[in-house]
C-alpha positions in Angstrom: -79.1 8.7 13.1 -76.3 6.7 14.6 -73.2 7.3 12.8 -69.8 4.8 13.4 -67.5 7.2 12.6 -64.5 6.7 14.6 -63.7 10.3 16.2 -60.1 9.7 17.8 -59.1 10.3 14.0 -59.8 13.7 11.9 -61.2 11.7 9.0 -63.7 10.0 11.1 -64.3 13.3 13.0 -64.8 15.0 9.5 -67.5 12.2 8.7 -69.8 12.4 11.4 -70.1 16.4 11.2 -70.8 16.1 7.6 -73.6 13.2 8.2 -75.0 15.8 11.0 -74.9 18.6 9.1 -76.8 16.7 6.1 -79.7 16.6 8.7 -79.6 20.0 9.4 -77.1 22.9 10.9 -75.5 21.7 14.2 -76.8 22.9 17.4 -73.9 21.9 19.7 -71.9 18.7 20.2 -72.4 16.4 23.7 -69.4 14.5 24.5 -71.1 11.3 26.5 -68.2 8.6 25.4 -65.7 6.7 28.5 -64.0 3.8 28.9 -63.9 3.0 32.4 -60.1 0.5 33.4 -60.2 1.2 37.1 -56.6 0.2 38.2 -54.0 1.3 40.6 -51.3 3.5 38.8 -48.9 0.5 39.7 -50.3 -2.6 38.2 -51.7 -0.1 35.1 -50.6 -0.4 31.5 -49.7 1.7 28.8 -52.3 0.6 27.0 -54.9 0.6 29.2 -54.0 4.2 30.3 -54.2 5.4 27.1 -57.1 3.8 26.0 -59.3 5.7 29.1 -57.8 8.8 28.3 -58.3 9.0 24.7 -61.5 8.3 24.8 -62.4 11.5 26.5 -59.6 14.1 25.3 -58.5 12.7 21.8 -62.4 12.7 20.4 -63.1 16.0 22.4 -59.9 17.7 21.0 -60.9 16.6 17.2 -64.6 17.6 17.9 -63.4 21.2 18.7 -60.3 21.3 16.1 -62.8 20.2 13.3 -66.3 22.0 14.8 -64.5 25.7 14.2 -63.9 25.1 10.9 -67.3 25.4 10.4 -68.8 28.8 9.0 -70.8 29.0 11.8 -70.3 28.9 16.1 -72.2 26.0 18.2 -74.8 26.8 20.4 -73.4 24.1 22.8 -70.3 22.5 23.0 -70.1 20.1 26.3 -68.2 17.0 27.6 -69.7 15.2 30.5 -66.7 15.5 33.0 -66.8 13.4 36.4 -66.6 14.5 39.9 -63.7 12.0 40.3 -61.6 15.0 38.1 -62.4 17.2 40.8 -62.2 15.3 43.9 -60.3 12.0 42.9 -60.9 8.2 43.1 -58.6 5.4 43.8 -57.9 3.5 40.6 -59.4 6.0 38.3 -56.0 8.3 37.3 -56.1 7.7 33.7 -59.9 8.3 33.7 -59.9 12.0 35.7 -56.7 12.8 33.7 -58.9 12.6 30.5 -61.2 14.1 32.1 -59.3 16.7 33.0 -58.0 17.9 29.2 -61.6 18.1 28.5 -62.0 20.6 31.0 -58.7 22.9 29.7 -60.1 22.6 25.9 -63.0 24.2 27.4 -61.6 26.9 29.7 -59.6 27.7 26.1 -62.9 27.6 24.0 -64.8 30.3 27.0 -61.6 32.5 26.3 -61.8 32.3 22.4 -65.5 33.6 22.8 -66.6 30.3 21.6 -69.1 28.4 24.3 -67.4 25.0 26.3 -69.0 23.3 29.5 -67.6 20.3 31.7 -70.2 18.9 33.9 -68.5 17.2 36.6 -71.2 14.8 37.3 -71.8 12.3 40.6 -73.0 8.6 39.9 -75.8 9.1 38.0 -78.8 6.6 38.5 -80.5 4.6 35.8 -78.4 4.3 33.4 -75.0 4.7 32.6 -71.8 2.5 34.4 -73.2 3.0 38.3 -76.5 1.9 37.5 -75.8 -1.6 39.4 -73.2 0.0 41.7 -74.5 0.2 44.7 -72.0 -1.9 46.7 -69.6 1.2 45.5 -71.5 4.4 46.5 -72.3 2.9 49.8 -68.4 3.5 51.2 -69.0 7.6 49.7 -70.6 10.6 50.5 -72.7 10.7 47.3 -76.0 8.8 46.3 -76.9 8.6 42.8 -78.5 11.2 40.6 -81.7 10.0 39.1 -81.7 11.0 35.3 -84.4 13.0 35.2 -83.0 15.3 37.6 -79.7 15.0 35.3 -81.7 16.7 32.9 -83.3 19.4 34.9 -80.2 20.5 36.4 -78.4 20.3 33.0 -81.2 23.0 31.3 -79.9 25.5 34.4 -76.3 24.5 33.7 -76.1 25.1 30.4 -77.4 29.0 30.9 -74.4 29.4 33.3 -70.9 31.4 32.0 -68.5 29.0 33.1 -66.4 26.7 31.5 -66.5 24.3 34.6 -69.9 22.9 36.9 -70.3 20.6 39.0 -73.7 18.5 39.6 -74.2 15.5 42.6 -76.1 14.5 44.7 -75.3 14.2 49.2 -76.2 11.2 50.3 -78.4 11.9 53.4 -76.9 9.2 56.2 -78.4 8.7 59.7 -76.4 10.0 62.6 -75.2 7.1 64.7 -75.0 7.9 68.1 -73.8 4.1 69.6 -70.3 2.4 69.1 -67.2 4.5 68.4 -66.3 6.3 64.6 -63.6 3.4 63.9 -66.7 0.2 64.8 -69.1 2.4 62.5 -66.9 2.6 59.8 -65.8 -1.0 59.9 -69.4 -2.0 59.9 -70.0 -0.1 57.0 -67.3 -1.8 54.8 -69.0 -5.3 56.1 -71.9 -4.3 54.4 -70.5 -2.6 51.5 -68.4 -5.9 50.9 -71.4 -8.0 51.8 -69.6 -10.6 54.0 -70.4 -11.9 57.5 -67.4 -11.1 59.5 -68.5 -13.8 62.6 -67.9 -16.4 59.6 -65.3 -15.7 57.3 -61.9 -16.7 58.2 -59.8 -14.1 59.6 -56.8 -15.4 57.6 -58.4 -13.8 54.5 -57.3 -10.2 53.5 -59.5 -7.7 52.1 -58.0 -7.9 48.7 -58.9 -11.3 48.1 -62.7 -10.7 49.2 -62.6 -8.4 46.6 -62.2 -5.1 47.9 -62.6 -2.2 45.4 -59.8 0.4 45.5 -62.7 3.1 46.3 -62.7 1.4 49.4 -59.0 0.5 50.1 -59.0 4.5 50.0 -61.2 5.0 52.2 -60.1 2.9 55.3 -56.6 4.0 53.9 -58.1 7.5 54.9 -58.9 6.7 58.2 -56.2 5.1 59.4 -54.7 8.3 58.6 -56.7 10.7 59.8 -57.3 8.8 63.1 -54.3 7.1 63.9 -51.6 8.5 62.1 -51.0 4.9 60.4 -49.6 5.4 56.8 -49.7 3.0 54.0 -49.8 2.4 50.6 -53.3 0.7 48.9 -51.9 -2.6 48.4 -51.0 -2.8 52.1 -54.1 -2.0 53.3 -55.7 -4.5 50.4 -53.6 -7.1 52.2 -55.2 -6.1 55.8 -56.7 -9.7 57.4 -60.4 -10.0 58.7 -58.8 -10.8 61.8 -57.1 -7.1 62.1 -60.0 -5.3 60.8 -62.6 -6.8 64.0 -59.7 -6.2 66.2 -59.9 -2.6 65.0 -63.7 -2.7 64.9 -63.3 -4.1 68.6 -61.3 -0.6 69.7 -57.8 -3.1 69.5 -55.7 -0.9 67.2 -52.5 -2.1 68.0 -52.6 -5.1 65.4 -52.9 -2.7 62.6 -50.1 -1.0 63.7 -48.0 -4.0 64.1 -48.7 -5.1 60.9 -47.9 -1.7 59.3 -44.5 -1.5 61.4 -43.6 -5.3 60.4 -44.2 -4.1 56.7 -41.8 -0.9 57.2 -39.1 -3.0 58.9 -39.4 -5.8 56.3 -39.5 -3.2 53.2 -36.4 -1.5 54.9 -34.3 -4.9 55.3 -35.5 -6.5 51.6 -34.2 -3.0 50.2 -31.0 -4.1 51.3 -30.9 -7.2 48.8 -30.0 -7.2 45.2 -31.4 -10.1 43.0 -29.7 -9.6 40.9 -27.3 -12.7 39.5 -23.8 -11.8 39.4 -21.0 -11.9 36.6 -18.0 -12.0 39.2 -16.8 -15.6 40.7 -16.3 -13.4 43.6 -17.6 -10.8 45.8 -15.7 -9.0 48.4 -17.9 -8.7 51.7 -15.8 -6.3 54.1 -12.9 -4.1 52.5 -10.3 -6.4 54.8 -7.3 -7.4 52.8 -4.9 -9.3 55.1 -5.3 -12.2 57.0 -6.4 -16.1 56.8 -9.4 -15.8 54.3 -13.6 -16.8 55.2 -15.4 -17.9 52.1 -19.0 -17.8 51.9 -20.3 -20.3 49.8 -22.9 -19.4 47.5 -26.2 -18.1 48.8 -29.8 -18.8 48.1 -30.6 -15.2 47.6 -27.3 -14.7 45.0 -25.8 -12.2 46.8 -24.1 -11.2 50.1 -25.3 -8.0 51.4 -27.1 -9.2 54.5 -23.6 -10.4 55.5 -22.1 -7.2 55.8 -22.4 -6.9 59.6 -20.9 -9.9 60.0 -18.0 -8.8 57.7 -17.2 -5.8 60.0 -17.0 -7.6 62.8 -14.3 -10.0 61.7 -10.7 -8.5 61.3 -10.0 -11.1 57.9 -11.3 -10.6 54.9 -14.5 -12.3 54.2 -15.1 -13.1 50.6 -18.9 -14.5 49.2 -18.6 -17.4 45.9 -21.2 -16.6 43.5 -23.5 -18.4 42.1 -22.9 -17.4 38.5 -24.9 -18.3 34.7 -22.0 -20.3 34.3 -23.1 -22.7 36.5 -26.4 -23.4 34.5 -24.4 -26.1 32.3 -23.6 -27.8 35.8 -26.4 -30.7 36.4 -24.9 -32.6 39.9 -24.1 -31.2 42.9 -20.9 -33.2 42.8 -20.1 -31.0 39.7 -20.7 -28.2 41.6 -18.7 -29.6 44.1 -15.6 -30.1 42.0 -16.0 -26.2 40.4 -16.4 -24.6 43.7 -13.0 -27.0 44.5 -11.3 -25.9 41.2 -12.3 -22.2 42.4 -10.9 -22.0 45.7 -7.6 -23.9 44.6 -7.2 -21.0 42.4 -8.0 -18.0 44.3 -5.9 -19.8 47.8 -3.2 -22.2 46.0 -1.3 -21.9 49.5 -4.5 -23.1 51.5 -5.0 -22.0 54.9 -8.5 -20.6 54.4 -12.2 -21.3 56.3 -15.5 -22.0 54.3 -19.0 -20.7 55.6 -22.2 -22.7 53.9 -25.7 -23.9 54.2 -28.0 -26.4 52.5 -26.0 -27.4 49.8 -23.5 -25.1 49.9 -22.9 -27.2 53.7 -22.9 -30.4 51.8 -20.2 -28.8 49.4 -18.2 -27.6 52.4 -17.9 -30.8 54.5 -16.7 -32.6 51.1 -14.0 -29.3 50.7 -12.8 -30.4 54.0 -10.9 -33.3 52.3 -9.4 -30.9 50.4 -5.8 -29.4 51.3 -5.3 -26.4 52.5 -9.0 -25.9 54.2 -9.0 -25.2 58.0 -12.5 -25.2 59.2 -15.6 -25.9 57.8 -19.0 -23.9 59.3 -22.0 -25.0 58.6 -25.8 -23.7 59.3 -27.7 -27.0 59.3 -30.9 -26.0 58.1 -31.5 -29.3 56.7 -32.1 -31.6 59.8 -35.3 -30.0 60.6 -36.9 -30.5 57.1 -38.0 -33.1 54.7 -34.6 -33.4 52.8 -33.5 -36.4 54.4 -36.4 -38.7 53.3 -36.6 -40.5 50.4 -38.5 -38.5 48.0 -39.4 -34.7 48.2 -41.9 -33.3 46.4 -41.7 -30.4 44.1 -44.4 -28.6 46.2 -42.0 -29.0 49.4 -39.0 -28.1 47.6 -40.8 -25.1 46.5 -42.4 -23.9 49.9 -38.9 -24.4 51.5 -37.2 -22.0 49.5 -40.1 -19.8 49.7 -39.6 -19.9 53.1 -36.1 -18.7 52.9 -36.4 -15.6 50.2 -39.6 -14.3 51.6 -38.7 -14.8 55.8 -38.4 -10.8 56.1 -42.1 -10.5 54.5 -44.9 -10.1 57.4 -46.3 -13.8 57.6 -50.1 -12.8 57.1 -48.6 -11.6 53.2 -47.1 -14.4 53.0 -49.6 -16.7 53.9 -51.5 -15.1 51.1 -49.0 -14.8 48.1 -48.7 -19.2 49.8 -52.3 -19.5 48.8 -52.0 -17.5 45.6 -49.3 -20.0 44.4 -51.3 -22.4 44.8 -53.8 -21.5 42.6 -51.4 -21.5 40.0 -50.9 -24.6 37.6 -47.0 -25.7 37.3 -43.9 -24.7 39.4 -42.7 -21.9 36.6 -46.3 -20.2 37.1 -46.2 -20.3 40.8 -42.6 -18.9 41.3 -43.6 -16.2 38.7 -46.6 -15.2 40.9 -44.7 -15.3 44.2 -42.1 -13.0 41.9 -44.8 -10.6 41.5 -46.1 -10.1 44.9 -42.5 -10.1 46.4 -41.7 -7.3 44.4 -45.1 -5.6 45.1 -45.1 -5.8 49.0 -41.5 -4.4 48.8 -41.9 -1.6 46.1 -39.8 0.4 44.2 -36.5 0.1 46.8 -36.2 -3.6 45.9 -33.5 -4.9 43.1 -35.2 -7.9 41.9 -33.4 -7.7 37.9 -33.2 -11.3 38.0 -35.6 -12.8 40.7 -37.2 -15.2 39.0 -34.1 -16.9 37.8 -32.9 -17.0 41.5 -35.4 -18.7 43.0 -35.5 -21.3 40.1 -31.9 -21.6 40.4 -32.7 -22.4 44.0 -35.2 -24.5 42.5 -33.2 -26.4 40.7 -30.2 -26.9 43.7 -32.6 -27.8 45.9 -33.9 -30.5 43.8 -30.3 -31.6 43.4 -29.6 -31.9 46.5 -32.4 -34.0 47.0 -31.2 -36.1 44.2 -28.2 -36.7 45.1 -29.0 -37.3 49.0 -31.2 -40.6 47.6 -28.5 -41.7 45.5 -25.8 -41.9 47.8 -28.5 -43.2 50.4 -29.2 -46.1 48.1 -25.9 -47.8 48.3 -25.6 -46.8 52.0 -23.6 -49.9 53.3 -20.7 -49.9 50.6 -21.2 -46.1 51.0 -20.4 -46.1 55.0 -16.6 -47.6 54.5 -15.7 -44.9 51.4 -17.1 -42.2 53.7 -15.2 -43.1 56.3 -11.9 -43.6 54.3 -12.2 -40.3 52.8 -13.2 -38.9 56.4 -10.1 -39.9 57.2 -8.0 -37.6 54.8 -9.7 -34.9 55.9 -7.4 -31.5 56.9 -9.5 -29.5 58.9 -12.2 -29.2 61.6 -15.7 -29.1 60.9 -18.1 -27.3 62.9 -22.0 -27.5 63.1 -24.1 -24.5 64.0 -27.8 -25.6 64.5 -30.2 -22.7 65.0 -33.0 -23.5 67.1 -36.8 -21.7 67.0 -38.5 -23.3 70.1 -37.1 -26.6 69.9 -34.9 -28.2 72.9 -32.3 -31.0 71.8 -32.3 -33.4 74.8 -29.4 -35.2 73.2 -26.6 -33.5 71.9 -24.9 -37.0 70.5 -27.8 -37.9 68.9 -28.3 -34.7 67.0 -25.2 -35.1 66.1 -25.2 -38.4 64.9 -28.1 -37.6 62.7 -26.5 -34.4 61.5 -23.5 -37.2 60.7 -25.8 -39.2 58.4 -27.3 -36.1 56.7 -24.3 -34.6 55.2 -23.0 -38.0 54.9 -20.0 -38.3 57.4 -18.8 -41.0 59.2 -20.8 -42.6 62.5 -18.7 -41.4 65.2 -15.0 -42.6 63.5 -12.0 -43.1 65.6 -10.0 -40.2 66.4 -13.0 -37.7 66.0 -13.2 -35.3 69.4 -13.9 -31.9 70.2 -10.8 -30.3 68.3 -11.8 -32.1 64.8 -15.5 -32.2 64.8 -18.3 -29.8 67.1 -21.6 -28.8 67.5 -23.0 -26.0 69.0 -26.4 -24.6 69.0 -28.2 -21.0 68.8 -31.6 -20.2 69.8 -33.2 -17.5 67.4 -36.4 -15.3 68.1 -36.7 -15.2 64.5 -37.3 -17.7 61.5 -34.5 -20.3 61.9 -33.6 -19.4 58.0 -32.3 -16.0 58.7 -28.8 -17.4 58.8 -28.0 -13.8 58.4 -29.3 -12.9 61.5 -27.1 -11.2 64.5 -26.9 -14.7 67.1 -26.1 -16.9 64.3 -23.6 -14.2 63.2 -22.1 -14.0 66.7 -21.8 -18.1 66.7 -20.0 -18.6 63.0 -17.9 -15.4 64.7 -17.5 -17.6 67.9 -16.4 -20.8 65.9 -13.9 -19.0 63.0 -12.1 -17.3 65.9 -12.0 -20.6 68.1 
């Protein structure tokens, strides 16, 4: 008889032990059912979760609730339990908690007098979900259990007085006497993943192969064990090809690099919040007296990475935010004339310095017309990219702020969550997946509220900017003499800080000049000299977008204290 009573309800449980029992008095009750949603505890759902784990329990518990109501005891009363209860699997929490319940209801059913068994079975052979999984058992100590011997050993299990067995099969492996344990291990998971290592790109990581959480655990192991080296599943998912034969070659220090990069970068991204604020203002350093430095508004939307700089610098240092209000804003010369509005307001007196880059340095030479502004820093970021040609694309816009939220993350992740976006379709898809795997790689210590709107907001400046850059550059000629006229009111000095990353300028003039063209000022106007109008340059180990970073800290120090 096959009976589609649903069992996770009483009624349903109520029908199927009447339809048996109209066959004949019950012997005992075999609980085979799973559902199988293999998933880190992370990325699981609700759903999911609970779908796995009432498949098992919520049936089991209604068979028993409803089975001693019956005027008569069972014979057998069993659940087929999995060794992954006992011994654990990545992926499979949900699964071996199910599991698990089954095996309590039957520890209470031994103790009521009444007969319960969980067999904690292996991968079983032949049938059932490993019977085409060989790819998985190959990375574990266990070989499958052909069915018939399922059957043997369950006639000598069910004899046995205890609520709880166990029934698998050792896989018997060959010793291997040449290479060392780390270049046998490595060439297991080759085969297991079924990929030629001499010809897949290194750039790849083991999570985009494919690579089954069974066996992230496993090398996640040994690491461990071996090496000390301590990481999370999704790091060692995002492990290249390239570190893994460097590891299979005896060169362990890669790994370690990598895993040290990720702590560092986890560590400094903790210290963001993306989180948009409500305040026109945030206060960076607790400094109350003294000529005022304004930060204009960041990429990131806030101003924790510019702390150090704030307690270095005996004036108080002050960050404009880039606030919701500004969504009704469409030109960057409206932003322009808000961020104008603003400071009049908070400095009516004047006397005050600006600090800004990509547009918020486009926004700070203009403020330098303004009265009451003594010096205007800038972090060109700009000359080095694309901006100044005549059309951007949105895919360059896009990989250019990319560049600046993610420049902590280790560049192998970020080459991947770069190919990942581009598998999406549409820029609002692609920022939403780069969202994702930002605020994966840096876990639970990361603020990200309001991530997504950030970078779009960034987004959508960025593509402003570019705008308005090929505007202005259209009527160049006529724009040349009202540039120069309005360079002419200006009351303060302006100061260009270029960071460098392995790039020598030959010709300081030059740079300058094109700097001069790029944030539309005047080509070398009368009266312009060292006291009005400099340039000065910072080599950087690191990304040349870190404007937070300690030398271009020192140099914006350098020229507000000039």
């Amino acid at each position: 008889m096959v009976s589609t009573a649903d069992c996770q309800t009483i009624d349903g449980t109520k029908q199927l032990l009447t339809e048996a029992q109209g066959l004949g008095p019950i012997g005992g009750v075999f609980h085979l059912a799973l559902v199988l949603n293999d998933c880190l505890l992370e990325n699981q759902t609700v759903d999911k979760f609970c779908e796995a784990i009432h498949t098992k329990h919520k049936i089991f518990a209604n068979l028993d609730q409803m089975s001693r109501q019956l005027d008569y005891n069972l014979d057998y009363f069993v659940v087929f339990s999995s060794i992954t209860c006992g011994k654990g699997n990545g992926g499979q929490s949900q699964y071996a908690f199910g599991n698990s319940m089954c095996e309590r209801i039957c520890e209470e059913r031994r103790r009521d007098g009444l007969h319960g068994l969980a067999v904690q079975y292996g991968p079983i052979g032949d049938v059932g979900v490993f019977t085409d999984a060989d790819q998985l058992i190959q990375m574990t100590n266990f070989q499958k259990q052909r069915i018939h011997s399922c059957c043997d050993v369950l006639d000598k299990l069910l004899a046995m007085n205890a609520p709880i067995v166990t029934s698998f099969v050792r896989a018997e492996r060959a010793v291997q006497t040449g290479g060392t344990r780390q270049k046998r291990m490595v060439k297991e998971l080759w085969r297991a993943l079924g990929i030629d290592p001499d010809t897949t790109p290194d750039h790849l990581t083991l999570g985009e192969i494919g690579m089954e959480s069974m066996f992230a655990v496993e090398l996640q192991q040994e690491l461990e064990r071996e090496w000390n080296i301590k990481m999370s599943i999704n790091h060692v998912k995002n492990i290249t090809i390239k570190m893994l034969k460097d590891y299979e070659a005896g060169r362990v220090e890669n790994i370690k690099r990598y895993v040290d990069d990720v702590k560092v970068a986890r560590a400094k991204l903790a210290k963001y919040r993306f989180v948009i604020p409500k305040d026109q203002t945030t206060r960076v350093n607790n400094v109350m007296e003294g000529k005022p430095v304004y930060f204009m508004p960041t990429f990131d939307g806030g101003f924790r990475q510019f702390e150090e700089f704030g307690k270095k610098i005996d004036r108080p240092v002050i960050g404009l935010n880039w606030t919701r209000d500004l969504d009704n804003y469409h030109t960057l010369k409206e932003y322009g004339k808000y961020f104008t509005k603003l400071l009049e307001q908070l400095e009516p007196q004047g006397n005050y310095d600006v600090v800004g880059y990509f547009d918020g340095a486009m926004i700070g030479t203009k403020l330098l017309r303004k009265a009451g502004i003594s010096k205007a820093v800038i972090l060109d970021v700009l000359s080095e990219s694309r901006f100044n040609e005549d059309y951007v694309t949105d895919e360059y816009i896009l990989d250019f702020i990319f560049e600046f939220i993610s420049y902590e993350i280790p560049e192998s992740f970020r080459e991947k969550i770069r190919r990942d976006m581009k598998n999406e379709q549409g820029i609002d898809n692609r920022i939403r997946r780069a969202c994702s795997e930002i605020r994966e790689f840096a876990g639970k210590g990361l603020v990200a509220t309001d991530l997504e709107d950030i970078i779009k907001n960034a987004f959508k400046r960025a593509k402003l900017l570019s705008t308005h850059r090929v505007e202005k550059k259209r009527n160049m000629s006529a724009l040349k003499l009202n540039i120069a006229r309005k360079w002419a009111k200006r009351t303060g000095k302006l100061v260009v800080i270029k960071p460098l990353e392995f790039v020598q300028i030959q010709d300081e003039h030059e740079f300058l000049s094109k700097a001069r063209e790029l944030y539309f000022l005047p080509d070398n106007p009368a009266h312009d000299n060292d006291d009005n109008c400099a340039i000065d340059f910072v080599k950087v180990d690191e990304c040349p977008f870190a404007v937070a970073s300690e030398k271009i800290g020192q140099k914006v120090l350098d020229a507000l204290n000039d």
